[in-house]
N, C-alpha and C positions, 0 to 999 in steps of 0.2 A: 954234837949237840945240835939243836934243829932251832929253825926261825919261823918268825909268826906276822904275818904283815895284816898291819890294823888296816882294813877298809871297810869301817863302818864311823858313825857320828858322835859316840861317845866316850868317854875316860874310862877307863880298866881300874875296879875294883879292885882294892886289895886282896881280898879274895879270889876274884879273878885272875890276877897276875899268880897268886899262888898254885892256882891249879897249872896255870900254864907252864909253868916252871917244873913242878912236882910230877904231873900227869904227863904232860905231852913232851915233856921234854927237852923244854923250848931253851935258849942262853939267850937267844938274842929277839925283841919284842921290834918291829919297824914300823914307825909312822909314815905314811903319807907324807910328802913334803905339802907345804901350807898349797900349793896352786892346784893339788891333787886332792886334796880333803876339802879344798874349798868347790872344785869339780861335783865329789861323790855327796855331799849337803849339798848342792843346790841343783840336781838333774832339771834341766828344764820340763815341766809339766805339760807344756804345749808342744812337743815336737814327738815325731816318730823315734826311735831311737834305732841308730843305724851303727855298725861295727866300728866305723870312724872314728863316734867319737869318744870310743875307750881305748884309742891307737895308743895314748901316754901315760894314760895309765898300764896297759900291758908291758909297755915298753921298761917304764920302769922296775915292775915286776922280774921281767927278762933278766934284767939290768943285774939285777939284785938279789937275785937269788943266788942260794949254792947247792951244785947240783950233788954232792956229796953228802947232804943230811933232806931230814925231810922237811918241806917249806910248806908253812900253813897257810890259810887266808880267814881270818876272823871276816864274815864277809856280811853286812846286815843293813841296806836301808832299800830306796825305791828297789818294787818287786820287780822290776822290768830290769834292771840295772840288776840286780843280785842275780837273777835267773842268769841273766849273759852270763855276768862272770864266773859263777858257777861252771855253768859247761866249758868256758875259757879255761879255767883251772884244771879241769879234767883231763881236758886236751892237753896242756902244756904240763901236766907232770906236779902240778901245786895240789894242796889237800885244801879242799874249803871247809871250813865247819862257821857252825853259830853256836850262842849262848841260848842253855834252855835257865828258865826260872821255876823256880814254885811259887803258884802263888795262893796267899790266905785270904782272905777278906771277913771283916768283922762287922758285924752291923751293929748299932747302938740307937735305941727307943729312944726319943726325947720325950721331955714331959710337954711340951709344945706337939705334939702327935710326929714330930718329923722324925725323919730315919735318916743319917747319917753312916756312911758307910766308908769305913778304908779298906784300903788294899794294899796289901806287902807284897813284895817282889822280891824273893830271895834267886840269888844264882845258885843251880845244882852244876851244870856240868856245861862242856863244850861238846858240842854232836855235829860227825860229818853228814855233809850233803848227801843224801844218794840219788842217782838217778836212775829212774827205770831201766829195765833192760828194751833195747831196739826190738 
């Protein structure tokens, strides 16, 4: 059975956890330990971003993987950070995918002339990275 390492900023739907289970094939779900999730929530926005300083987060990756199933990376926040680890993943042998949604939106007339608008967000699936060919 294969593992899934959360690096991204939010909770896993119950739905979500079912496809990963059902689809991918996943037994084992990995969080972030809290100094690592608190890392990928708050990249600093004022700096260049340099290989450094995702040394511990790899590391733990490394750490924690098993090279005998397939090891995923639910991978979703800052584009600068997702992009690295993405090619990271690539490199070392990890699957990276994201969450796609569908989404609806309804608009409703008011009798005040306003428009009010929602928007649903259903999860359909989990889709790997690809990246171009060189």
């Amino acid at each position: 059975m294969n593992k899934l390492f959360l690096i991204f900023n939010h909770e896993l739907t119950e739905e979500q956890k079912n496809y990963i289970f059902n689809n991918l094939e996943v037994n084992e779900i990995i969080n972030l330990p809290p100094e690592l999730s608190n890392f990928w929530s708050n990249i600093p926005p004022d700096i260049d971003l340099t290989p450094e300083i995702f040394t511990e987060l790899e590391g733990f990756l490394l750490q924690n993987r098993d090279p005998k199933v397939n090891n995923y990376c639910l991978i979703q926040g800052d584009f600068g950070a997702t992009t690295y680890m993405v090619h990271w993943c690539y490199k070392n042998g990890f699957i990276p995918i994201y969450a796609t949604t569908k989404r609806v939106s309804k608009e409703m007339r008011k009798e005040d002339g306003t428009v009010e608008i929602v928007k649903i967000f259903k999860h359909e699936r989990f889709r790997r990275y690809v990246l171009p060919d060189p």
